[in-house]
DRENDOMAR-737416 format. One record per residue: residue number from 1; residue in one letter; x, y, z of N, C-alpha, C in turn. Coordinates in nm, 3 decimals, padded with zeros to 5 digits. Layout:
BEGIN
rec seq->NUM, type->A, n.c1->X, n.c2->Y, n.c3->Z, ca.c1->X, ca.c2->Y, ca.c3->Z, c.c1->X, c.c2->Y, c.c3->Z
...
//
This chain:
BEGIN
rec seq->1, type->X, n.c1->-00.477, n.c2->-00.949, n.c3->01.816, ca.c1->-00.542, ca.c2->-00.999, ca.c3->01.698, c.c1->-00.496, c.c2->-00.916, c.c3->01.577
rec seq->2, type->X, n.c1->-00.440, n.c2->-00.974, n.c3->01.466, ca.c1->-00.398, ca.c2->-00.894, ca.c3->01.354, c.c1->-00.544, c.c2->-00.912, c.c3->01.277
rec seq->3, type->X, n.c1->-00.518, n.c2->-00.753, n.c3->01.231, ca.c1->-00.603, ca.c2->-00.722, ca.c3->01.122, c.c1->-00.567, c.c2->-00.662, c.c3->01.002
rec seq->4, type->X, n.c1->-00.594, n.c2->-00.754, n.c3->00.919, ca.c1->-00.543, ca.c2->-00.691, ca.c3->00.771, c.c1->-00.670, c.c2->-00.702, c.c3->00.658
rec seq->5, type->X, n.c1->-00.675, n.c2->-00.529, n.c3->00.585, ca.c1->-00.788, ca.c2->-00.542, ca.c3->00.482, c.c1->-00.706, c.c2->-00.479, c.c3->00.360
rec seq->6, type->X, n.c1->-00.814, n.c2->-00.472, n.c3->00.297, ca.c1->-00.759, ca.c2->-00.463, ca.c3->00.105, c.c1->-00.864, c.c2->-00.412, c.c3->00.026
rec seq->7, type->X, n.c1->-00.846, n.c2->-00.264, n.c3->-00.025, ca.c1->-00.981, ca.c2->-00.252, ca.c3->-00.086, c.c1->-00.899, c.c2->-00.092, c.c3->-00.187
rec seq->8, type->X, n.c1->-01.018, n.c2->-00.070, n.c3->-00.262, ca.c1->-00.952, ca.c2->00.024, ca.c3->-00.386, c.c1->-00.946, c.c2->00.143, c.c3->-00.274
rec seq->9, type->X, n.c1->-00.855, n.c2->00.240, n.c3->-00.353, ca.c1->-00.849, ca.c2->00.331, ca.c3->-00.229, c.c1->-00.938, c.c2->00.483, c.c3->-00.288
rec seq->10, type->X, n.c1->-00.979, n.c2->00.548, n.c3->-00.259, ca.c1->-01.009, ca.c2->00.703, ca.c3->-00.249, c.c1->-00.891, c.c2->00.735, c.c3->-00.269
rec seq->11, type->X, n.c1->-00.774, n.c2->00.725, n.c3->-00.222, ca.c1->-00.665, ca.c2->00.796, ca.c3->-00.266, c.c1->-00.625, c.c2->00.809, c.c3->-00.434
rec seq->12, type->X, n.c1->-00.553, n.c2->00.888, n.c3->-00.498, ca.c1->-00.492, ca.c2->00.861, ca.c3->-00.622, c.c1->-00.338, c.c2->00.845, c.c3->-00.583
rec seq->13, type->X, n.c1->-00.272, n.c2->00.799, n.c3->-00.684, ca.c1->-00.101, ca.c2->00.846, ca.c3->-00.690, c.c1->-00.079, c.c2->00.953, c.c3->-00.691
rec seq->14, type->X, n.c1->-00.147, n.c2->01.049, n.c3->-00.748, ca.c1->-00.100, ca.c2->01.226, ca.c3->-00.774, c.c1->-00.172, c.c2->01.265, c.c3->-00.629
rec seq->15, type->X, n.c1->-00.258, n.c2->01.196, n.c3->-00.571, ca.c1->-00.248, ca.c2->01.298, ca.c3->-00.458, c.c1->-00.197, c.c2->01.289, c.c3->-00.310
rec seq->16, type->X, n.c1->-00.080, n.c2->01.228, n.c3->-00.369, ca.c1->00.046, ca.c2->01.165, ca.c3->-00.278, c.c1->00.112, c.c2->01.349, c.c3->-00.227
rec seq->17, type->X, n.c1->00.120, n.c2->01.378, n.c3->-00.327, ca.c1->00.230, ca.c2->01.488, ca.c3->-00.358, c.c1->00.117, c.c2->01.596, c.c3->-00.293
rec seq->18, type->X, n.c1->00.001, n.c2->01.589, n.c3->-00.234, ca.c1->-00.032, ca.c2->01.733, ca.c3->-00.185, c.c1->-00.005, c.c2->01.707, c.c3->-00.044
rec seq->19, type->X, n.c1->-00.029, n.c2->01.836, n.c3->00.025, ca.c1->00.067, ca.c2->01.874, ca.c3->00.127, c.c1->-00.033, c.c2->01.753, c.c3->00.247
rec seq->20, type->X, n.c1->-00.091, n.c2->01.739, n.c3->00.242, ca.c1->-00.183, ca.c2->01.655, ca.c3->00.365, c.c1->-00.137, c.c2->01.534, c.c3->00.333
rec seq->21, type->X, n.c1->-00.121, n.c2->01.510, n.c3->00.238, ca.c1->-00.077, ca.c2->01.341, ca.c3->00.208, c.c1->00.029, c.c2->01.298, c.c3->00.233
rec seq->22, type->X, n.c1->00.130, n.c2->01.410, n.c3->00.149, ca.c1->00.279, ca.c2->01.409, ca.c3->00.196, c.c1->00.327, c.c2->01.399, c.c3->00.325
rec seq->23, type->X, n.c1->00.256, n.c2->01.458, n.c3->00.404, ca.c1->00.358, ca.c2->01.448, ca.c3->00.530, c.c1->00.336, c.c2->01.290, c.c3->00.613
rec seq->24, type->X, n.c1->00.256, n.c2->01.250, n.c3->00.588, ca.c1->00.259, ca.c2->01.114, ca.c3->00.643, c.c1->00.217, c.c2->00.993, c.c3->00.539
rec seq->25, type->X, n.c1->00.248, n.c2->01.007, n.c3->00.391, ca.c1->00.275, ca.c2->00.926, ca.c3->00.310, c.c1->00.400, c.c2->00.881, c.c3->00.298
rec seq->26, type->X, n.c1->00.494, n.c2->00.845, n.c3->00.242, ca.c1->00.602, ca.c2->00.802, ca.c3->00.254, c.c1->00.624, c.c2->00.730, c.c3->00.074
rec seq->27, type->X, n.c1->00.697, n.c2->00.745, n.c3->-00.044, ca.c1->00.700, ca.c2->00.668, ca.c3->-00.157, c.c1->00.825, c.c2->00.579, c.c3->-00.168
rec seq->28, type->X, n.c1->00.800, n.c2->00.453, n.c3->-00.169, ca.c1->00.926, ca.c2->00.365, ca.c3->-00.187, c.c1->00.957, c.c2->00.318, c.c3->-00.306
rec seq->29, type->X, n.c1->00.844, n.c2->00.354, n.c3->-00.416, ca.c1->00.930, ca.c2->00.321, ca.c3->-00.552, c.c1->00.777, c.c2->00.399, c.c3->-00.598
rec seq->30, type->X, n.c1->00.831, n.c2->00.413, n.c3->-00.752, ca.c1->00.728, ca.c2->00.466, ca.c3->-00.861, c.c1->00.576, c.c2->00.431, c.c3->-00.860
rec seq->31, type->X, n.c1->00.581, n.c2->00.270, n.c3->-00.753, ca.c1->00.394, ca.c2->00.230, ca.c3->-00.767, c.c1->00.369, c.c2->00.172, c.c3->-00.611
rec seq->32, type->X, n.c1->00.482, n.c2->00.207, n.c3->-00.550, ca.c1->00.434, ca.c2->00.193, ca.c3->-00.379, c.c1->00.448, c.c2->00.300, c.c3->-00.286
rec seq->33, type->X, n.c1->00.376, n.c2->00.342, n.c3->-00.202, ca.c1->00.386, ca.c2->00.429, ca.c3->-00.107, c.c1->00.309, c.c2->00.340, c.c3->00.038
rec seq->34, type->X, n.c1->00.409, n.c2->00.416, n.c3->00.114, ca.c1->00.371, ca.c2->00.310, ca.c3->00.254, c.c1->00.338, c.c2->00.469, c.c3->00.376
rec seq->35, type->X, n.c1->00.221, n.c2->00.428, n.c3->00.497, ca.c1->00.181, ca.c2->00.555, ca.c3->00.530, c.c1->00.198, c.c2->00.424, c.c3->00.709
rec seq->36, type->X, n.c1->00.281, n.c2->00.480, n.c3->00.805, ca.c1->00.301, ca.c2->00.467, ca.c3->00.952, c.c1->00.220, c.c2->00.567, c.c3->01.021
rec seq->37, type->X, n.c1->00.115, n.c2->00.519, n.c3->01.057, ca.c1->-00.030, ca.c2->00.625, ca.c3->01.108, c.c1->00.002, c.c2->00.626, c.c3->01.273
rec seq->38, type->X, n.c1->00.142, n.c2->00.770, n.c3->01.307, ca.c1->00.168, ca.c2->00.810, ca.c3->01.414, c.c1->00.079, c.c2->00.708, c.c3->01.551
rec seq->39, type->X, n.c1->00.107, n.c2->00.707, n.c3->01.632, ca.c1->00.002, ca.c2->00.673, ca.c3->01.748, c.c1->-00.059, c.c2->00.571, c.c3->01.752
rec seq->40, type->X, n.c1->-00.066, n.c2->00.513, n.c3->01.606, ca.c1->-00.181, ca.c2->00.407, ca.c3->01.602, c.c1->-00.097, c.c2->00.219, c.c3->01.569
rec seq->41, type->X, n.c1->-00.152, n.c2->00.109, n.c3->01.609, ca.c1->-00.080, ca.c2->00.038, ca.c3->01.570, c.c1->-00.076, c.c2->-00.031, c.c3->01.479
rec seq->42, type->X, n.c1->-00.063, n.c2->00.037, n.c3->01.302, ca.c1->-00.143, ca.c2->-00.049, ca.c3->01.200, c.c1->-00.005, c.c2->00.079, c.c3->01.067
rec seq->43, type->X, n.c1->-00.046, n.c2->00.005, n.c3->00.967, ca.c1->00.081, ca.c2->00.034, ca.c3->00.896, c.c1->00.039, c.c2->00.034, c.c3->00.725
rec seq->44, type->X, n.c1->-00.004, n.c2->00.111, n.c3->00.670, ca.c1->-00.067, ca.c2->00.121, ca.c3->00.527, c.c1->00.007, c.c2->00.137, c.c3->00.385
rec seq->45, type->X, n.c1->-00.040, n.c2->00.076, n.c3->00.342, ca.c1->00.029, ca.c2->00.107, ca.c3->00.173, c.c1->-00.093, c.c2->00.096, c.c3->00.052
rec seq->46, type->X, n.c1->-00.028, n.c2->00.186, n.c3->-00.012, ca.c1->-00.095, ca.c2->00.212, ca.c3->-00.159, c.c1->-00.007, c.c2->00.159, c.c3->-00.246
rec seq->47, type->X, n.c1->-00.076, n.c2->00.107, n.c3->-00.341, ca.c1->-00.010, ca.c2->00.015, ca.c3->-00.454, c.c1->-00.044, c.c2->00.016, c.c3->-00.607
rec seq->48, type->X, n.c1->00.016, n.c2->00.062, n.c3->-00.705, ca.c1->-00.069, ca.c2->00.055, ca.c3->-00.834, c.c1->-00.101, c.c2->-00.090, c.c3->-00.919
rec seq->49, type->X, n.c1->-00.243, n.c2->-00.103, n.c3->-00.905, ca.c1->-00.275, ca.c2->-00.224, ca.c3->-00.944, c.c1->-00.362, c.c2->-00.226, c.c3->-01.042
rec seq->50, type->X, n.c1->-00.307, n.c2->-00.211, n.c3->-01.152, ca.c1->-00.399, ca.c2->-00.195, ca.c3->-01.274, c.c1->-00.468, c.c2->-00.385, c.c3->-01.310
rec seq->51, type->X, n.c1->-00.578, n.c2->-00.348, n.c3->-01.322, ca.c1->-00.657, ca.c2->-00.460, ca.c3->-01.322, c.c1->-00.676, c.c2->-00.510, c.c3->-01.481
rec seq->52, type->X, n.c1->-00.663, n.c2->-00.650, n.c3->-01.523, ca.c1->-00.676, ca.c2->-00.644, ca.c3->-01.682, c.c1->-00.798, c.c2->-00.637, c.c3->-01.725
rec seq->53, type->X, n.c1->-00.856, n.c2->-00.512, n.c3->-01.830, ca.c1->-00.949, ca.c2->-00.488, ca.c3->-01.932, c.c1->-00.994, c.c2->-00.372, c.c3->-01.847
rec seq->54, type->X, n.c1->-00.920, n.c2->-00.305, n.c3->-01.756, ca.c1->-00.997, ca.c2->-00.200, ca.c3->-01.684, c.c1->-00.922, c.c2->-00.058, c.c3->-01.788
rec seq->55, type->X, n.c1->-00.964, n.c2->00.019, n.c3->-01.785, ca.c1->-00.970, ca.c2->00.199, ca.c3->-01.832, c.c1->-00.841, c.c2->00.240, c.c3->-01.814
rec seq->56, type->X, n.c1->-00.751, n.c2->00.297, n.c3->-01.865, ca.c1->-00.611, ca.c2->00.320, ca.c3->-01.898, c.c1->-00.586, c.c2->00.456, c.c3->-01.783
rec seq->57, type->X, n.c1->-00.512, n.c2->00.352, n.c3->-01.696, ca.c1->-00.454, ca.c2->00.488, ca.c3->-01.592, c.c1->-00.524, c.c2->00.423, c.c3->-01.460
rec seq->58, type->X, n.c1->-00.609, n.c2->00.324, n.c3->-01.476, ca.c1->-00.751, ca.c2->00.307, ca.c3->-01.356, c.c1->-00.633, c.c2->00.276, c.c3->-01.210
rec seq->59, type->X, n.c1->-00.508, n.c2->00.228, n.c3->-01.268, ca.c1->-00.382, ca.c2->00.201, ca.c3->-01.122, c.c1->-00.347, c.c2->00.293, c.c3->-01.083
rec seq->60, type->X, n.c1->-00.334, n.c2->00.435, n.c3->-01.153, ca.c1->-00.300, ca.c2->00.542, ca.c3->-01.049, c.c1->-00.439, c.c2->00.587, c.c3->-01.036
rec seq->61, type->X, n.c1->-00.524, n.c2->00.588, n.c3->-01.038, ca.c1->-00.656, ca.c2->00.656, ca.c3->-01.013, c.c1->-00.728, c.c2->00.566, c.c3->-00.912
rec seq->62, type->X, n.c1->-00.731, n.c2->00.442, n.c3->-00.935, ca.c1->-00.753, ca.c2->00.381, ca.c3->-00.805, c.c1->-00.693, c.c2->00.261, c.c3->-00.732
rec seq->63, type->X, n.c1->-00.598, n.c2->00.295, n.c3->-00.693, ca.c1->-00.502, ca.c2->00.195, ca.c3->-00.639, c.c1->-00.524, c.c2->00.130, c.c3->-00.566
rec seq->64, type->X, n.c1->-00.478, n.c2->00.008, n.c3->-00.522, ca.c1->-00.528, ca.c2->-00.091, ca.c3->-00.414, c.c1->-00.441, c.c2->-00.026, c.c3->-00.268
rec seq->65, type->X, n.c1->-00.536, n.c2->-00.021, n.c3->-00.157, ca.c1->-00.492, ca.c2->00.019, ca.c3->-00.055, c.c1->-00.472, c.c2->-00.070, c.c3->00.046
rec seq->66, type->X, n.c1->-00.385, n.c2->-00.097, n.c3->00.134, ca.c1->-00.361, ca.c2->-00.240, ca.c3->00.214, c.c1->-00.323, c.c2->-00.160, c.c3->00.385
rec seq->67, type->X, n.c1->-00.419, n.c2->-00.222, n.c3->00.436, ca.c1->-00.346, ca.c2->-00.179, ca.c3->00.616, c.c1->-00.325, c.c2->-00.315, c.c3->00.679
rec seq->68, type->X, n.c1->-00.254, n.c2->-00.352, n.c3->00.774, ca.c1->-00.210, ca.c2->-00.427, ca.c3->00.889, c.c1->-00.215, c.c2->-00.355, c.c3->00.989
rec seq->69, type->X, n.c1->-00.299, n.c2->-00.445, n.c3->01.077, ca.c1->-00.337, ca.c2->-00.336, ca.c3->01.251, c.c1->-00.253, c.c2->-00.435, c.c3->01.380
rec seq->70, type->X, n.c1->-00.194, n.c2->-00.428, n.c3->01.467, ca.c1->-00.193, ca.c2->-00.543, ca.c3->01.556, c.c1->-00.129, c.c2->-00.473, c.c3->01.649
rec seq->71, type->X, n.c1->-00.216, n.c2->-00.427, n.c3->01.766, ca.c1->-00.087, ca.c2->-00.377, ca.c3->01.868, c.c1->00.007, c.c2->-00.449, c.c3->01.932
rec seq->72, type->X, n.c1->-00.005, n.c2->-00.588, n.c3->01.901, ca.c1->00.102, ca.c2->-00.669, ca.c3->02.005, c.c1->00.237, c.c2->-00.690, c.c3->01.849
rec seq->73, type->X, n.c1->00.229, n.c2->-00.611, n.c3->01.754, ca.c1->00.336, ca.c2->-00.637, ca.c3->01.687, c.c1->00.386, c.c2->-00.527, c.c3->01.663
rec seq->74, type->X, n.c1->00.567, n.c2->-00.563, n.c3->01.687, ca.c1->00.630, ca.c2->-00.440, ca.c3->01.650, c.c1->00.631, c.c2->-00.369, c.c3->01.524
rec seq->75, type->X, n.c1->00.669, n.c2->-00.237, n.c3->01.475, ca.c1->00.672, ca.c2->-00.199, ca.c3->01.349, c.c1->00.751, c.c2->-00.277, c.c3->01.235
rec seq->76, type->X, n.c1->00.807, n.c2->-00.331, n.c3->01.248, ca.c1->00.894, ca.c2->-00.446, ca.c3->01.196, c.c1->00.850, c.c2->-00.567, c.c3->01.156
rec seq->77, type->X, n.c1->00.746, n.c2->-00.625, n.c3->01.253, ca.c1->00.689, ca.c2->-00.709, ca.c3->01.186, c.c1->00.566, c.c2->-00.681, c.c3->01.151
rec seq->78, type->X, n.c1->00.504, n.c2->-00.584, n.c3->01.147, ca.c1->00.351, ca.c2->-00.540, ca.c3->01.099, c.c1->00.423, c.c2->-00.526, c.c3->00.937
rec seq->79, type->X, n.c1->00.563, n.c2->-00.474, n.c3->00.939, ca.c1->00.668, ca.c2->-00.436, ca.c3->00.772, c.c1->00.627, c.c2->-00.512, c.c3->00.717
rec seq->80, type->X, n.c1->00.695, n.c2->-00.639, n.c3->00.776, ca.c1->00.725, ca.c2->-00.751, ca.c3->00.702, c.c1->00.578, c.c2->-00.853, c.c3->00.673
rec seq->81, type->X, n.c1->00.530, n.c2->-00.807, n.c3->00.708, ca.c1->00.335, ca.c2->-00.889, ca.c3->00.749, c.c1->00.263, c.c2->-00.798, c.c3->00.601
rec seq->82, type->X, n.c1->00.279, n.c2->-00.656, n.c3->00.675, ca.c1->00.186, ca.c2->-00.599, ca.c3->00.527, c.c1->00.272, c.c2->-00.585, c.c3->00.346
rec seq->83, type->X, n.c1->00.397, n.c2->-00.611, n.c3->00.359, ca.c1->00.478, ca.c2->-00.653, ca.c3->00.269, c.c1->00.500, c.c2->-00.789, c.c3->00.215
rec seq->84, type->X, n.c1->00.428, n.c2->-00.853, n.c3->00.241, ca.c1->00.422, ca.c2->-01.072, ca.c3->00.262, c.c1->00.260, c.c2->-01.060, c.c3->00.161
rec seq->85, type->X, n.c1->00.149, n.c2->-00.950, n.c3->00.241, ca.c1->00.024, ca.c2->-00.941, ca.c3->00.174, c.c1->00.032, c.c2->-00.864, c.c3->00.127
rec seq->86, type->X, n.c1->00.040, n.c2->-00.772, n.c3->00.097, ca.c1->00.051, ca.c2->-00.702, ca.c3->-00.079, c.c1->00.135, c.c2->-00.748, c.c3->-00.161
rec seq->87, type->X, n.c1->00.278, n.c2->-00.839, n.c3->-00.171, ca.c1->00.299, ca.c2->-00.867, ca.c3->-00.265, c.c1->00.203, c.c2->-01.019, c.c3->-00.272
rec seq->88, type->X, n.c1->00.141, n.c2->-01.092, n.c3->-00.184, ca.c1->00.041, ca.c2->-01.222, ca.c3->-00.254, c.c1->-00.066, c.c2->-01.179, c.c3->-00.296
rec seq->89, type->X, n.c1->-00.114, n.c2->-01.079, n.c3->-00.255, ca.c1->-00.281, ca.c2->-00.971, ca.c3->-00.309, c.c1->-00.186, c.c2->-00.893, c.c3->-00.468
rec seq->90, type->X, n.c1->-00.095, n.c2->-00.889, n.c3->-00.518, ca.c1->-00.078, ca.c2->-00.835, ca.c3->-00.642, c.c1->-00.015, c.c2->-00.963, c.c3->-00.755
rec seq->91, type->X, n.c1->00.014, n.c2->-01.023, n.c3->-00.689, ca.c1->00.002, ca.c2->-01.176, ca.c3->-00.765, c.c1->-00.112, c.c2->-01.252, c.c3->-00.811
rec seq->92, type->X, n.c1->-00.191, n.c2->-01.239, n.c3->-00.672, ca.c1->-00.328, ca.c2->-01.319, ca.c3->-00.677, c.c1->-00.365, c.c2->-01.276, c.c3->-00.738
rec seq->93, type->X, n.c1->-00.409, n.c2->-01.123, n.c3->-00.797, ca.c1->-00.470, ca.c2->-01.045, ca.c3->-00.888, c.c1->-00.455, c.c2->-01.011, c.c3->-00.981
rec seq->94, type->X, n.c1->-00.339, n.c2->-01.046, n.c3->-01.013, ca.c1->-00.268, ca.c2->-01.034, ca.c3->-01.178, c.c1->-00.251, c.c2->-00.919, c.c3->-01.179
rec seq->95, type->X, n.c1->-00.199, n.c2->-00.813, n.c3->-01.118, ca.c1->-00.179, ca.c2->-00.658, ca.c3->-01.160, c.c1->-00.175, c.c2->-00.667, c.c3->-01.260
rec seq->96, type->X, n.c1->-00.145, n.c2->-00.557, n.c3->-01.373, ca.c1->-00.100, ca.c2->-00.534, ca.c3->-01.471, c.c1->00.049, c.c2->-00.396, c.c3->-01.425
rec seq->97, type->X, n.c1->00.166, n.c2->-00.376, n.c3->-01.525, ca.c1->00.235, ca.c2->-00.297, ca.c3->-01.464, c.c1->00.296, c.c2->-00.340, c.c3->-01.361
rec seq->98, type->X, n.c1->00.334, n.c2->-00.477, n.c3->-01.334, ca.c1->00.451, ca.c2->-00.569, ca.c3->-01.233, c.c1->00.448, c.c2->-00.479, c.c3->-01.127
rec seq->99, type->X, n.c1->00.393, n.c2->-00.432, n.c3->-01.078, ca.c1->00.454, ca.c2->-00.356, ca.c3->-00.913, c.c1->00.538, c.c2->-00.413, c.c3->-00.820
rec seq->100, type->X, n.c1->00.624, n.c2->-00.348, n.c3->-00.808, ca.c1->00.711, ca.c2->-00.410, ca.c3->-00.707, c.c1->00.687, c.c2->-00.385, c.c3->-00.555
rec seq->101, type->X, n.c1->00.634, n.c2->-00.458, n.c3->-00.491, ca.c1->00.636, ca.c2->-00.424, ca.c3->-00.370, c.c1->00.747, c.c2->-00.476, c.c3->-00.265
rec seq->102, type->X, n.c1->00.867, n.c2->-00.372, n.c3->-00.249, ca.c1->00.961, ca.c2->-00.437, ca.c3->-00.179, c.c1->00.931, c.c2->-00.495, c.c3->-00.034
rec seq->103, type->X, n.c1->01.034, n.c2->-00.637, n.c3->-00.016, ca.c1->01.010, ca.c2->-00.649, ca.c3->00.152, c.c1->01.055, c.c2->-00.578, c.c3->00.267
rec seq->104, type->X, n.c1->01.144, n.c2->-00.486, n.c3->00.232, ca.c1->01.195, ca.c2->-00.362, ca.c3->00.334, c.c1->01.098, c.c2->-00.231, c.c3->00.319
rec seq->105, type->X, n.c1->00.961, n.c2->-00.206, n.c3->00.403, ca.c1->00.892, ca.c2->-00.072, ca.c3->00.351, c.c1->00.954, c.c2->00.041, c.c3->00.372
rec seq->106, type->X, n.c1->00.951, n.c2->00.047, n.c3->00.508, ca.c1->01.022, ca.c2->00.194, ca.c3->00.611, c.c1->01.189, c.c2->00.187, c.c3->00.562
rec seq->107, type->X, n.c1->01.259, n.c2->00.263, n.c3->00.570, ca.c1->01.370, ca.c2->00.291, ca.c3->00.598, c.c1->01.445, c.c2->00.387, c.c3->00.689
//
């Protein structure tokens, strides 16, 4: 059974860069970071999604956070699954600040 949710994150963008975050964060461009949670079968990304009429900065301060869970799918397609829904969850929502969420996460 795939499971996929979507909600603001506790995380920021700046606290990508401290040492607990870093090692199993991963940044694929300036407003995406994608996190492969060792052991487990589910595959996360943070996204800057500035919302229109919200507080200046509110996309790196609270970014939209996206997981895909499914143990019967490989890492490859959980990629291409949580990369399909975050870029229709940043459309649907009108980001502000175009985020690009590429369809290749991992490399």
């Amino acid at each position: 059974m795939i499971e996929a949710t979507a909600q603001w994150s506790v995380l920021t963008v700046d606290s990508m860069t401290e040492p607990k975050y870093a090692k199993s964060w991963r940044q694929v461009n300036d407003q995406v970071f994608v996190e492969l949670e060792t052991g487990q079968p589910s595959l996360g990304l943070l996204v800057t999604c500035g919302v229109p009429g919200a507080a200046t900065g509110q996309e790196a301060g609270l970014p939209l956070q996206l997981t895909v869970a499914d143990p019967g799918l490989a890492v490859e397609q959980r990629q291409s699954l949580l990369s399909t829904f975050a870029r229709t969850l940043v459309d649907e929502l009108g980001c502000t600040g175009d985020p690009v969420v590429p369809a290749r996460l991992l490399r």
